[in-house]
KEDREN-530082 format. One record per residue: residue in one letter; x, z, y of N, C-alpha, C in turn. Coordinates in steps of 0.02 Angstrom, whole numbers, padded with zeros to 5 digits, always signed. Each point is the difference from the previous one (the first is absolute). Example, Ala and Ser with C-alpha at 12.3 -4.5 7.8 and 13.67 -1.06 7.14 Angstrom:
! residues 2
A+00660+00390-00284-00045+00000+00059+00045+00000+00060
S-00018-00036+00053+00042+00003+00059-00039+00037+00055
//
This chain:
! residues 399
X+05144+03686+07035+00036+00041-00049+00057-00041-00030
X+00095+00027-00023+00027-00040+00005-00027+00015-00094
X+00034-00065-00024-00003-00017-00053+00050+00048-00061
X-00004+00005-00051+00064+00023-00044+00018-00037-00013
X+00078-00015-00013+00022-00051-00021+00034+00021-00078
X-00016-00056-00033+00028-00009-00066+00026-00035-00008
X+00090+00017-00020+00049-00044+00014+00008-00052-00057
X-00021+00011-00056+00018-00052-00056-00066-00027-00003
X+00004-00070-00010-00067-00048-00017-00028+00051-00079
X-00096-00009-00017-00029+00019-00037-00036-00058-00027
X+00018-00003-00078-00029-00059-00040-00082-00004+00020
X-00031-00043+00009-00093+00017+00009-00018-00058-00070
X-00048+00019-00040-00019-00049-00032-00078+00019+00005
X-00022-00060+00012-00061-00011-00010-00038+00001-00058
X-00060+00001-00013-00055-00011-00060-00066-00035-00002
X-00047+00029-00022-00064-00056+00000-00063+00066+00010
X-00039-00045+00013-00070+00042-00001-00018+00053+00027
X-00038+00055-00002-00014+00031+00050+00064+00034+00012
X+00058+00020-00048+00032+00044+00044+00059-00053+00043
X-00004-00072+00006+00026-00032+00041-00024+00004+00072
X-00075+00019+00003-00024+00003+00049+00028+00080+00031
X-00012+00054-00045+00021+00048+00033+00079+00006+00001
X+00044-00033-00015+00060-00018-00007+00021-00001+00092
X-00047-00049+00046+00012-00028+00046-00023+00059+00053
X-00051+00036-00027-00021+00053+00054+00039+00044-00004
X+00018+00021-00056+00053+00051+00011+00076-00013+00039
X+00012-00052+00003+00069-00032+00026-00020+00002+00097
X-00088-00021+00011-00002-00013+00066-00006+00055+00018
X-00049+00063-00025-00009+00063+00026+00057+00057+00011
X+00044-00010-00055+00021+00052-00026+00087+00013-00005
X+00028-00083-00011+00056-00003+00003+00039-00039+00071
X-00040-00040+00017+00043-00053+00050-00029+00012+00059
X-00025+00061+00031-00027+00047+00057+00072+00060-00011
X+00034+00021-00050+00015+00040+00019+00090-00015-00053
X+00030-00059+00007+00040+00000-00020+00032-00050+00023
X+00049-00025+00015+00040-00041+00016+00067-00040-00085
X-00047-00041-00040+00028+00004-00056-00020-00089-00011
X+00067-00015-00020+00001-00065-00042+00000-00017-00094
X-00071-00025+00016-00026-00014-00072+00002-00047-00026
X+00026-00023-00058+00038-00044-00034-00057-00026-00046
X-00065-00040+00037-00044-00012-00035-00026-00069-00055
X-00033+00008-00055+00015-00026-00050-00096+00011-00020
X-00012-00052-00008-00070-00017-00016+00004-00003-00091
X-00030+00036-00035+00001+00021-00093-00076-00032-00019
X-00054-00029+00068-00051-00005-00017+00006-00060-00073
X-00065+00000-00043+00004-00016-00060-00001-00102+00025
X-00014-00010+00059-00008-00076+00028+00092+00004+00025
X+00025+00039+00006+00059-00028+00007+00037+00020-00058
X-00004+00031-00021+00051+00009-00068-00011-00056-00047
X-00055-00034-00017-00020-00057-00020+00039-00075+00037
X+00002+00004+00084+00028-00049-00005+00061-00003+00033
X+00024+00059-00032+00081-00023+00001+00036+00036-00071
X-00033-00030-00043-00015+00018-00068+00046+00072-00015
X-00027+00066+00046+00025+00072-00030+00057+00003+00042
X+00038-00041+00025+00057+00009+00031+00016+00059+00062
X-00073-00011+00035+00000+00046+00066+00011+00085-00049
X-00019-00010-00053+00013+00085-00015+00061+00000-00051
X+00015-00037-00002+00091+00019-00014+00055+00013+00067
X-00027-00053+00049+00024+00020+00070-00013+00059+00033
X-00047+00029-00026-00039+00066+00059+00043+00028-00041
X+00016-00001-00071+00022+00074-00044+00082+00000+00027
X+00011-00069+00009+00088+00003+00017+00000+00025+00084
X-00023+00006+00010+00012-00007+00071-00022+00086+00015
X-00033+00028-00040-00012+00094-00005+00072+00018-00019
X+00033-00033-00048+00074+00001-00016+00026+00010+00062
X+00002-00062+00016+00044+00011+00077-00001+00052+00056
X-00074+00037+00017-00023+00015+00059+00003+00065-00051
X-00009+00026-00034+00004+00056-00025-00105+00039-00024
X-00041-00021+00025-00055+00024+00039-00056-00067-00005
X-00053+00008-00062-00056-00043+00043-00034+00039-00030
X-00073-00035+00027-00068+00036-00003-00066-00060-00018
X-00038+00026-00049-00026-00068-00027-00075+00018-00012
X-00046-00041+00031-00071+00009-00014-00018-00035-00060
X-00055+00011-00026-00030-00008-00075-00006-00078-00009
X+00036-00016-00042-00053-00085-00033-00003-00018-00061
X-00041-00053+00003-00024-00005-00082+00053-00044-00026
X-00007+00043-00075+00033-00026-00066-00077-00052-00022
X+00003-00057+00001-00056-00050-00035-00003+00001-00073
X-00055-00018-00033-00025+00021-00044-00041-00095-00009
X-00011-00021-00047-00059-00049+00002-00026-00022+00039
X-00051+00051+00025-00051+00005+00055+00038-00018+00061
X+00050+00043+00001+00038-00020+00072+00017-00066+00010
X+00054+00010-00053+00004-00088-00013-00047-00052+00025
X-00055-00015-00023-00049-00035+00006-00022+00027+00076
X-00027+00028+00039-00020+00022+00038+00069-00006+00069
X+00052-00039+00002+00058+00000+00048+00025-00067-00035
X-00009-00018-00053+00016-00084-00014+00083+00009-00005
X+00015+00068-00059+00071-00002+00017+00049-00056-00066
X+00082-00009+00026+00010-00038-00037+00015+00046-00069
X+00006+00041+00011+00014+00069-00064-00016+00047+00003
X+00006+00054-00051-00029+00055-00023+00049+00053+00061
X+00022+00001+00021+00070+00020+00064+00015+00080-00029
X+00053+00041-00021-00007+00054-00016-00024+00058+00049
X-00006+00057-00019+00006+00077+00065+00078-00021+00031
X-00040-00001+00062+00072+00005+00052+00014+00071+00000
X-00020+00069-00015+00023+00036-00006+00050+00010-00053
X-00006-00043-00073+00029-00011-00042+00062-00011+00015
X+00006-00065+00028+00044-00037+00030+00053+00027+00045
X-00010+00037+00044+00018+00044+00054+00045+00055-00033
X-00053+00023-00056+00027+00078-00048+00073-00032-00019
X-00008-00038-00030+00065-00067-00058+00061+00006+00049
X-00014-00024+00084+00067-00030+00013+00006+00075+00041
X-00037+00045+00003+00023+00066+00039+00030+00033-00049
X-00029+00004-00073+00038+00051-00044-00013+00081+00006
X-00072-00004+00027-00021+00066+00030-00032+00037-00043
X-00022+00050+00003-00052+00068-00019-00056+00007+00065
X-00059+00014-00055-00063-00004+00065+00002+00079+00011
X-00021+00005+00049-00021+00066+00006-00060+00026+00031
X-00055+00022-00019-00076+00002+00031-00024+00065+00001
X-00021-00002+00066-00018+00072+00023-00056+00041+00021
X-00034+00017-00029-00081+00006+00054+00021+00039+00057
X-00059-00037+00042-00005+00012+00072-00049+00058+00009
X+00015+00078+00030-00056+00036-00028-00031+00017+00083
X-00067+00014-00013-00024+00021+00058-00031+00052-00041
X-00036+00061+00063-00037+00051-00018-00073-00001-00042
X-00024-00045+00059-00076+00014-00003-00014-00056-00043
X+00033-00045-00043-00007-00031-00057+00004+00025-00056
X-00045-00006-00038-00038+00035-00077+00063-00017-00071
X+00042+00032-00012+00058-00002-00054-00062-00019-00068
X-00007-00022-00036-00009-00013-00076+00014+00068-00033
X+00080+00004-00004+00035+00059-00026+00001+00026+00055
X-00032+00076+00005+00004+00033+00049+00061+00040+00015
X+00040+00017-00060+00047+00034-00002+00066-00040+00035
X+00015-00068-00005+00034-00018+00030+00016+00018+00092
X+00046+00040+00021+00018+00013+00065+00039-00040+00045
X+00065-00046-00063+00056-00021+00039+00009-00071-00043
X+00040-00029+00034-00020-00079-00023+00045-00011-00067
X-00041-00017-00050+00055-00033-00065+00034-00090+00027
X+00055+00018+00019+00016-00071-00023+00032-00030-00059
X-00026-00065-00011+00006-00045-00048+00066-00043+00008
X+00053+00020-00056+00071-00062+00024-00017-00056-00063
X-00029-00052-00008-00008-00053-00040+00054-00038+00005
X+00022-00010-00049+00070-00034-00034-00058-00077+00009
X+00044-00054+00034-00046-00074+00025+00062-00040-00037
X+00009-00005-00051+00028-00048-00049-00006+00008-00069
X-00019-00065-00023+00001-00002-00084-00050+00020-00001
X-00021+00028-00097-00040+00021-00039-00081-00058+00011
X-00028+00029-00005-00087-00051+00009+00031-00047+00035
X+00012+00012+00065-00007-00055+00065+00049-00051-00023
X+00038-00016-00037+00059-00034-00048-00011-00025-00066
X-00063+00031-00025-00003-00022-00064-00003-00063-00041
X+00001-00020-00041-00016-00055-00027-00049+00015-00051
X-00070-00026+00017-00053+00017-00027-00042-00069-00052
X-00013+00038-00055-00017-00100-00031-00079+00033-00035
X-00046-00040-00017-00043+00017-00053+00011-00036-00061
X+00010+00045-00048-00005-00038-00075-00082-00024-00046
X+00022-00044-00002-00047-00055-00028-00018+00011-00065
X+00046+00015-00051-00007-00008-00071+00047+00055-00030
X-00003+00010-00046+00044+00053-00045+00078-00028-00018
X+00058+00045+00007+00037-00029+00021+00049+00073+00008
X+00080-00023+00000+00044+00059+00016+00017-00003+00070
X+00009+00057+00034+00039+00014+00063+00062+00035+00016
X+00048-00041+00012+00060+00013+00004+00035+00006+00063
X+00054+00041+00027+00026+00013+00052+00100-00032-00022
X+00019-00045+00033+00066-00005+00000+00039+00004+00057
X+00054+00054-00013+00043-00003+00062+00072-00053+00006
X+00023-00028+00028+00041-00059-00020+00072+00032+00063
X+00043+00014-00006+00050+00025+00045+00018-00048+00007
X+00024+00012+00075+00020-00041+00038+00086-00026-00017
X+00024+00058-00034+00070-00001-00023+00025-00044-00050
X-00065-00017-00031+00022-00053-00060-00014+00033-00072
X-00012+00070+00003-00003+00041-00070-00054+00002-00026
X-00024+00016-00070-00055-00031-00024-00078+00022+00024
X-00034-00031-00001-00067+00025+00019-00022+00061-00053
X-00039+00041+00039-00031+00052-00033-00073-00004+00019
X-00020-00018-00067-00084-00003-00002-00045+00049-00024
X-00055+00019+00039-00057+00058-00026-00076-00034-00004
X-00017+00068-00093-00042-00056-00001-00066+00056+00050
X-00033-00052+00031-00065+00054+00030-00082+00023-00022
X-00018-00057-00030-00078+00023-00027+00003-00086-00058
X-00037+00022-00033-00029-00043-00049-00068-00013+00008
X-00011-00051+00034-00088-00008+00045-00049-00034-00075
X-00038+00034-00014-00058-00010-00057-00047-00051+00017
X-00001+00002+00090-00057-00037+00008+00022+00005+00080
X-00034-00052+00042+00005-00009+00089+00002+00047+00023
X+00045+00013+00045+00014+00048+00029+00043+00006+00077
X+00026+00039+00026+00042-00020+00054+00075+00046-00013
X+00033-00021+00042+00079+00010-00004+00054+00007+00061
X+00020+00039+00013+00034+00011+00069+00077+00021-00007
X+00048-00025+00053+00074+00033+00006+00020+00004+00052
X+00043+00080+00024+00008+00000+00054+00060+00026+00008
X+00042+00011+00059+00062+00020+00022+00028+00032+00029
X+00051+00037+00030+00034+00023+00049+00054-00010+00007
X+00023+00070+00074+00084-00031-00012+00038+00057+00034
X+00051+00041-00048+00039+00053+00026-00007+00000+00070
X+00024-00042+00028+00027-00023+00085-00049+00026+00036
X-00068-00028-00038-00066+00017+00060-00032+00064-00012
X+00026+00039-00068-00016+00062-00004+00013+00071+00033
X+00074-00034-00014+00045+00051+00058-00022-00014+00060
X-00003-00048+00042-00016-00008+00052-00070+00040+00032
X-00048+00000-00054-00068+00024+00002+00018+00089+00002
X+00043+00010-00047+00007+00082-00002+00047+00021+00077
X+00038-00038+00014+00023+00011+00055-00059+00010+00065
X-00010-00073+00028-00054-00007+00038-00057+00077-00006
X-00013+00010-00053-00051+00080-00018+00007+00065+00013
X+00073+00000-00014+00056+00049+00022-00004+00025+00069
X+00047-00076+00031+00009+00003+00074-00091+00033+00038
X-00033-00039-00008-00084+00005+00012-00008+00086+00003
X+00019+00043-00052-00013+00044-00002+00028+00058+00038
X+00057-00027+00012+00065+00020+00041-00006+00001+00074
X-00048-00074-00010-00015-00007+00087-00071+00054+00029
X-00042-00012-00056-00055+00050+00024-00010+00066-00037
X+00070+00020+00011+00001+00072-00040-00050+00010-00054
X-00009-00031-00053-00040-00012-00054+00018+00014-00075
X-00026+00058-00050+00022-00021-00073-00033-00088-00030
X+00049-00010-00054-00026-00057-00022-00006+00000-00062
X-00027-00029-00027-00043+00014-00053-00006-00105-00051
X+00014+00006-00029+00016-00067-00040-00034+00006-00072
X-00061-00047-00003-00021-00015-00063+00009-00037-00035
X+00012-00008-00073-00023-00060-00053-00060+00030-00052
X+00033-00056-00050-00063+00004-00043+00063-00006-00075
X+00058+00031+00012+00061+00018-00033-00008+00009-00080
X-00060+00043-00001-00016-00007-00092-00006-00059-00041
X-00033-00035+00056-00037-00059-00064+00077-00061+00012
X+00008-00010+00065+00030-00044+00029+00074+00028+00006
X+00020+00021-00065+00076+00017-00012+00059-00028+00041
X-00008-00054-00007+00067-00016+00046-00015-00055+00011
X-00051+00004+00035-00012-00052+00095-00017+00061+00009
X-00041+00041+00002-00028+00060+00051+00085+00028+00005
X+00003+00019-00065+00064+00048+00005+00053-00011+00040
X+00020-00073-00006+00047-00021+00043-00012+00019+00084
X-00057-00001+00015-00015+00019+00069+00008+00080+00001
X-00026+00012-00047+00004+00082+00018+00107+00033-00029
X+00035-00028-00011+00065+00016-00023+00040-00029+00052
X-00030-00064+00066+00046-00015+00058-00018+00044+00071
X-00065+00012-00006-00026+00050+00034+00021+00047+00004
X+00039+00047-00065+00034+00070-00020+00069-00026+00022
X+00039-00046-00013+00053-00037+00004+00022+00016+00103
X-00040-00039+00019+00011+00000+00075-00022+00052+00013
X-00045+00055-00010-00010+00064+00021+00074+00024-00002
X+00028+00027-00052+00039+00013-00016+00067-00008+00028
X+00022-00071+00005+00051-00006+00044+00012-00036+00074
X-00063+00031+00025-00044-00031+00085-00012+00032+00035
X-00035+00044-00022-00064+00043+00019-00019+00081-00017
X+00042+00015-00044-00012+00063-00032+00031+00052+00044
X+00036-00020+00050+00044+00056+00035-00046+00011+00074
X-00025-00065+00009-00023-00025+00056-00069+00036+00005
X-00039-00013-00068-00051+00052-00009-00009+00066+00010
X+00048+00056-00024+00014+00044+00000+00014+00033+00060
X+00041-00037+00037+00004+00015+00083-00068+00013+00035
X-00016-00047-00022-00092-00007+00045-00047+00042-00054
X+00021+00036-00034-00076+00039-00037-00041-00043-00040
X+00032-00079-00026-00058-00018-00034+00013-00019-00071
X-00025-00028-00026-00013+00004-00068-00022-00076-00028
X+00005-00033-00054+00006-00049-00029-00024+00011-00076
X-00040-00021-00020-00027+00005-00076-00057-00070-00027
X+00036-00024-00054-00020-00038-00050-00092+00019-00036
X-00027-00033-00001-00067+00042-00040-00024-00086-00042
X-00034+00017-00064-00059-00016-00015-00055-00055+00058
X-00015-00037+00003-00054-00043+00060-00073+00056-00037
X+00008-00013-00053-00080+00060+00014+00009+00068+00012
X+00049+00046-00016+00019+00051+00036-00002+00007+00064
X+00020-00050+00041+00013-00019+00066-00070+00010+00034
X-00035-00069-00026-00072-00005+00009-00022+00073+00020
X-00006+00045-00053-00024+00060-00001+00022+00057+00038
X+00070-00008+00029+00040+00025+00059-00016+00006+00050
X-00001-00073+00028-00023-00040+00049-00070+00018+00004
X-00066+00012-00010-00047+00012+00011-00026+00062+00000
X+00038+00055-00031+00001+00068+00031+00047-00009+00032
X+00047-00004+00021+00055+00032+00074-00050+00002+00048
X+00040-00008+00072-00054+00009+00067+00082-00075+00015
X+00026-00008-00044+00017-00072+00030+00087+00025+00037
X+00024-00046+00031+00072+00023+00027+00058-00019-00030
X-00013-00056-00027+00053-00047-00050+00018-00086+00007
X+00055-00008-00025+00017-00080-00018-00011-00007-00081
X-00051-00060-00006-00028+00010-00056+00029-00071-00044
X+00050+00002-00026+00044-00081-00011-00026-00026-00058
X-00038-00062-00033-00026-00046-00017+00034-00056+00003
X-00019-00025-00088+00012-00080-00025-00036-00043+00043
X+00001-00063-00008-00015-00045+00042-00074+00020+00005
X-00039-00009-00084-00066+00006+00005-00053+00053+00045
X+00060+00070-00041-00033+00047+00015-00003+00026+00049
X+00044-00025+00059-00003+00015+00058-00037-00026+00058
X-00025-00082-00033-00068-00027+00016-00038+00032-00010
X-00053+00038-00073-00041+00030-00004-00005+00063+00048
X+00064+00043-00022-00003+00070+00044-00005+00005+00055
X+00041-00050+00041-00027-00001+00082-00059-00003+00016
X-00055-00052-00035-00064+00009+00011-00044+00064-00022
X+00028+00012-00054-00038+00084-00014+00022+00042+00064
X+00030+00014+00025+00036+00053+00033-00029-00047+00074
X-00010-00046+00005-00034-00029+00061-00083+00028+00012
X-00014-00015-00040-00070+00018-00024-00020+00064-00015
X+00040+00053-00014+00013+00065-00009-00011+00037+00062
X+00048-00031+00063+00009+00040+00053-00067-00031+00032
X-00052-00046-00021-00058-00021+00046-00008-00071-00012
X+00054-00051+00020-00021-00073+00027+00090-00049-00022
X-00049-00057-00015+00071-00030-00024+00017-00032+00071
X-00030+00026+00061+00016-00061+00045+00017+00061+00043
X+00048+00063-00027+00049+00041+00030+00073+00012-00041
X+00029-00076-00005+00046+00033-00056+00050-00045+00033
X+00074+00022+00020+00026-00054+00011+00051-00030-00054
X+00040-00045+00009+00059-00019-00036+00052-00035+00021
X+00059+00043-00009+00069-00019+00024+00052-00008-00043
X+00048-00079+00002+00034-00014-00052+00089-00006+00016
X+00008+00050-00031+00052+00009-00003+00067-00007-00016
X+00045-00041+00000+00065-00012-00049+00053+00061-00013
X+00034+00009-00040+00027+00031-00047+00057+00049+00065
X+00021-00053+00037+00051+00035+00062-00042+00034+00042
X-00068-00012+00013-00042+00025+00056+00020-00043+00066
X+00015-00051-00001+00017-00039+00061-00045-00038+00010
X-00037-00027-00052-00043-00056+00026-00096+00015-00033
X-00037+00013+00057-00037+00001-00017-00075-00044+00038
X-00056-00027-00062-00037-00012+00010-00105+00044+00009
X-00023-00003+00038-00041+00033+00016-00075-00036-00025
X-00035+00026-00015-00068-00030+00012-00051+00043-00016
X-00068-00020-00009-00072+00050-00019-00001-00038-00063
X-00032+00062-00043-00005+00006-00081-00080-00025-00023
X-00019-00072+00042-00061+00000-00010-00026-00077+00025
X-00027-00035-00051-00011-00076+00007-00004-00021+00072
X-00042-00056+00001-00002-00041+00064-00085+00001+00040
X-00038+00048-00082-00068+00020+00059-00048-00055+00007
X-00004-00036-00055-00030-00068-00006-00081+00006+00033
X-00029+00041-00017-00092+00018+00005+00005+00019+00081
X+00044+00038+00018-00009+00009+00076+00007-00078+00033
X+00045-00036-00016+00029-00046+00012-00065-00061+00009
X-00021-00015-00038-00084-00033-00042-00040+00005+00077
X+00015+00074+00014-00056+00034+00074+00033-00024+00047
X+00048+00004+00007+00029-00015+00048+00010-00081+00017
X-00011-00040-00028-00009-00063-00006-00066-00018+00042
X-00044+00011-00027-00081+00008+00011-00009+00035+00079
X+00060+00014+00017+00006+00015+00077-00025+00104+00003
X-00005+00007-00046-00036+00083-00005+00057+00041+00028
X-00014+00060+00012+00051+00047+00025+00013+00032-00074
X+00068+00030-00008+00011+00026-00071+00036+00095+00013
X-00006+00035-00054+00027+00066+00016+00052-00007-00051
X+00059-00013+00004+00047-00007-00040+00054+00040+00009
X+00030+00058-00043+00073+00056+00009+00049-00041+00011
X+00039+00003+00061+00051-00028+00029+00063+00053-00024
X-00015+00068-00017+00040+00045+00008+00045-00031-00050
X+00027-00012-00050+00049-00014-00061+00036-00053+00042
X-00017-00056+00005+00047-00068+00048+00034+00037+00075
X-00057+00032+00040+00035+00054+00042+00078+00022-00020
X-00033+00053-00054+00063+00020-00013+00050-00018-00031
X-00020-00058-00036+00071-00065+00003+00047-00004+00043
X-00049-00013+00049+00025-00009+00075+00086+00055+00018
X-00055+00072-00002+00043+00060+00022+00064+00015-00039
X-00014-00009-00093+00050+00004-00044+00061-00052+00045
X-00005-00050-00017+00049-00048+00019+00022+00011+00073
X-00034+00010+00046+00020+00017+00060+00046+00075+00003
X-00008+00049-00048+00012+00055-00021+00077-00012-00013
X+00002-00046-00070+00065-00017-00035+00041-00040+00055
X-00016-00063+00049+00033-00018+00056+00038+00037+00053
X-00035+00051-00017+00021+00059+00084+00067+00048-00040
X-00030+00007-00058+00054+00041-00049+00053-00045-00021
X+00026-00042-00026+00047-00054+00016+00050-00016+00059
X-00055-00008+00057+00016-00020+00037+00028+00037+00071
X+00008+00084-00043-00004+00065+00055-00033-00011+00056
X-00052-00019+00009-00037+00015+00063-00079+00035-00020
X+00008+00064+00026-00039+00061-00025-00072-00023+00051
X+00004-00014+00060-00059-00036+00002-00043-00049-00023
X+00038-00039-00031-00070-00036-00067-00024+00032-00050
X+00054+00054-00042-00018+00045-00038-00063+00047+00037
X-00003+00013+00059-00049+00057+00055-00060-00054+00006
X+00019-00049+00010-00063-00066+00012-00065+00017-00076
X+00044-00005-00062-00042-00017-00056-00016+00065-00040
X+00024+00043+00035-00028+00078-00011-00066-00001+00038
X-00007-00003+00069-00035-00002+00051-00080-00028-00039
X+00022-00088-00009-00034-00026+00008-00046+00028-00087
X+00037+00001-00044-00039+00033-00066-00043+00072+00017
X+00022+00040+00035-00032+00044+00018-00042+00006+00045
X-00029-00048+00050-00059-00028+00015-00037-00040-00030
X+00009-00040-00054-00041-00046-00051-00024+00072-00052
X+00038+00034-00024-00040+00074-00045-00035+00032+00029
X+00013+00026+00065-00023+00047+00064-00063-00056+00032
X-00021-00066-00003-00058-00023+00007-00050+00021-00039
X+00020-00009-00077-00059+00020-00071+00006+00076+00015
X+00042+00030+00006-00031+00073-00002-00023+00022+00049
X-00010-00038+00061-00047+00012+00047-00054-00024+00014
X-00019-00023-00062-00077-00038-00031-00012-00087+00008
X+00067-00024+00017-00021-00068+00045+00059-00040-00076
X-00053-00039-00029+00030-00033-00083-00020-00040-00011
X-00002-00065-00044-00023-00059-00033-00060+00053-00063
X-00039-00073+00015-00057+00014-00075+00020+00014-00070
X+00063-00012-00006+00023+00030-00074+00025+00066-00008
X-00010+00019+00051+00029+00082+00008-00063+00035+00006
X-00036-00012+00055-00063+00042+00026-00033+00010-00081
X-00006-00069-00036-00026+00016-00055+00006+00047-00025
X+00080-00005-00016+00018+00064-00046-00005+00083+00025
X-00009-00006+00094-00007+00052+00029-00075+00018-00019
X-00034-00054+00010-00106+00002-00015+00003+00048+00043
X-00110+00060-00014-00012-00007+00044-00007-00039+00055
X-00001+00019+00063-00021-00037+00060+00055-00042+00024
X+00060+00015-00022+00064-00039+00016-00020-00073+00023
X-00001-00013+00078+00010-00064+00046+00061-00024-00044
X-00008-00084+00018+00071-00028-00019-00008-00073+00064
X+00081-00037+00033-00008-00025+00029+00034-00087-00014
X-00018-00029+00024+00035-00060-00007+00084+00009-00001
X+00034-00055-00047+00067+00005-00019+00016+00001+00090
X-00005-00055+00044+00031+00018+00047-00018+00063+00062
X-00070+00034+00014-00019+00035+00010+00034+00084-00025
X+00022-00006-00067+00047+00053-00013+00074+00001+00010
X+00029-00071+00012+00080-00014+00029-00012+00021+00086
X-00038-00004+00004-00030+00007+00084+00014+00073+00026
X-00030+00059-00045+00004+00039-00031+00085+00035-00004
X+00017-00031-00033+00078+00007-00035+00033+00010+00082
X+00006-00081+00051+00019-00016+00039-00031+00068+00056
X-00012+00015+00003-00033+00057+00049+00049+00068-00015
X-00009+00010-00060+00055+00064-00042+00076-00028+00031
X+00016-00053-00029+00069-00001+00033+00039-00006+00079
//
């Protein structure tokens, strides 16, 4: 069979732990049987990011710059434990962090829906996606604990030379903690854009929350550049296509969002678009059907991956030499997204036909009863479930 060819090289980054392992099966089964494609590969495992102190993932993120297109399996952000347990020389940040910073992107996460998988919310029909704004606020903060009683003050010092303007913030009685955080016009607009376009691309209303009451002007500010670029971007563009754009309340939303039957871009602060992806993951069934694709502001450059750690406990088994039942489907469809966005770039409608194909035999396996143990579960009853590679086996037969 001749190969497809994919004319522009595809970023590959590697990860750790079990889904490093299924990282490699999916590449032997699934991709390099039926593609003719140069991968621009880049090892993120937590033993090499350590010793080339973080560098390899400033290179992988520049080099998605260049190629337009990578695709990235799960690895760990270390913690203590990790630390100690890999003998590292530092605490090393999220390379997804890192990646987000020099892409300048918006995440975007999608559940993966199959039939005969059990919804939470039953009412949900059609997929909510999540556009998470991936700069500033928490992930930026400067966080301190206070010790003793004491004033807390905020000063802004311009850069221009003009006088500082100081606010006062709490008067601490007794120990306590204390936090400050930031943004930045540039990356806002960019975020409302990126949400826009998103919606534009998958014929989608969009729908943008804060928390605007309490959070006057930081929320507000997001919700007044949001109206801003609607306005002179998007408002005509909308209208053409039948769709619609509206500001809400985050608990209004909440409450939206869980009666609809779903069929939206659901745009989120940094935080809240962490939290909500996992509700809405967990909603449609399983957090290990959700994907995520990161996007920059032009839509030119994007990064791919699965919305779901590195699988440590399978990993433990798999050590011990055991066979493991682990959902490949989310890194899969890493796979297809990015191969998706390559073919669309790169006008060649057969890679776009490749990662249609191949997603619709990885869904069309589970709904033809053949799934990992985290599904059957949720299917119960008598629901068989088969080994992670026993169900790519599976997959490979469909396509």
């Amino acid at each position: 069979m001749a190969k497809i060819k994919v004319t522009t090289p595809l970023v590959e980054i590697d990860g750790d732990e079990m889904t490093r392992i299924i990282w490699a099966n999916i590449k032997e089964m699934l991709i390099l049987p039926y593609l003719d494609i140069d991968l621009k590969y880049f090892d993120l495992s937590i033993e090499n990011r350590d010793a080339t102190e973080d560098k390899i993932t400033v290179d992988a993120a520049n080099e998605i710059k260049k190629y337009g297109v990578g695709v990235k399996c799960a690895t760990i952000t270390p913690d203590e434990a990790r630390m100690k347990e890999f003998n590292l020389k530092q605490m090393w940040k999220s390379p997804n962090g890192t990646i987000r910073n020099i892409l300048d992107g918006t995440i975007f996460r999608e559940p993966i829906i199959c039939k005969n998988v059990p919804r939470y919310v039953q009412v949900w029909k059609k997929p909510i996606i999540v556009g998470r704004h991936a700069f500033g606020d928490q992930y930026k903060a400067t966080d301190f604990v206070v010790k003793e009683a004491g004033k807390l003050t905020m000063t802004f010092t311009p850069k221009s030379g003009a006088a500082p303007t100081q606010y006062d913030v709490f008067d601490f009685p007794a120990n306590g903690v204390a936090m400050a955080m930031y943004n930045l016009d540039d990356s806002i607009e960019g975020f409302a854009r990126a949400c826009f376009n998103y919606g534009l691309a998958r014929n989608l209303p969009v729908y943008h929350s804060t928390k605007n009451t309490i959070l006057k002007k930081y929320d507000g500010r997001f919700k007044d550049i949001f109206q801003t670029v609607f306005d002179k971007e998007f408002k005509d563009k909308f209208a053409d296509a039948n769709l619609t754009y509206e500001h809400r309340l985050i608990d209004d939303l909440v409450a939206f969002a869980i009666k609809s039957e779903g069929g939206f871009v659901w745009a989120c602060k940094n935080y809240d678009g962490d939290v909500q992806s996992d509700v809405v993951a967990q909603g449609f069934g399983s957090l290990g059907l959700m994907t995520s694709v990161l996007i920059t502001p032009d839509g030119k450059t994007v990064e791919t991956e699965a919305a779901h750690g590195t699988v440590t406990r399978h990993y433990r088994e798999y050590q011990k030499g055991k066979e493991t039942s682990t959902n490949p489907i989310a890194s899969i469809f890493a796979w297809t997204a990015a191969l998706r966005y390559r073919g669309i770039f790169d006008q060649t409608p057969q890679v776009v036909e490749f990662a249609d194909k191949l997603e619709k035999a990885t869904v069309g396996a589970v709904e033809a009863g053949f799934m990992t143990k985290d599904l059957a579960s949720l299917v119960g009853g008598d629901q068989q479930y088969l080994t992670t590679k026993a169900f790519m086996e599976k997959i490979v037969e469909r396509l």
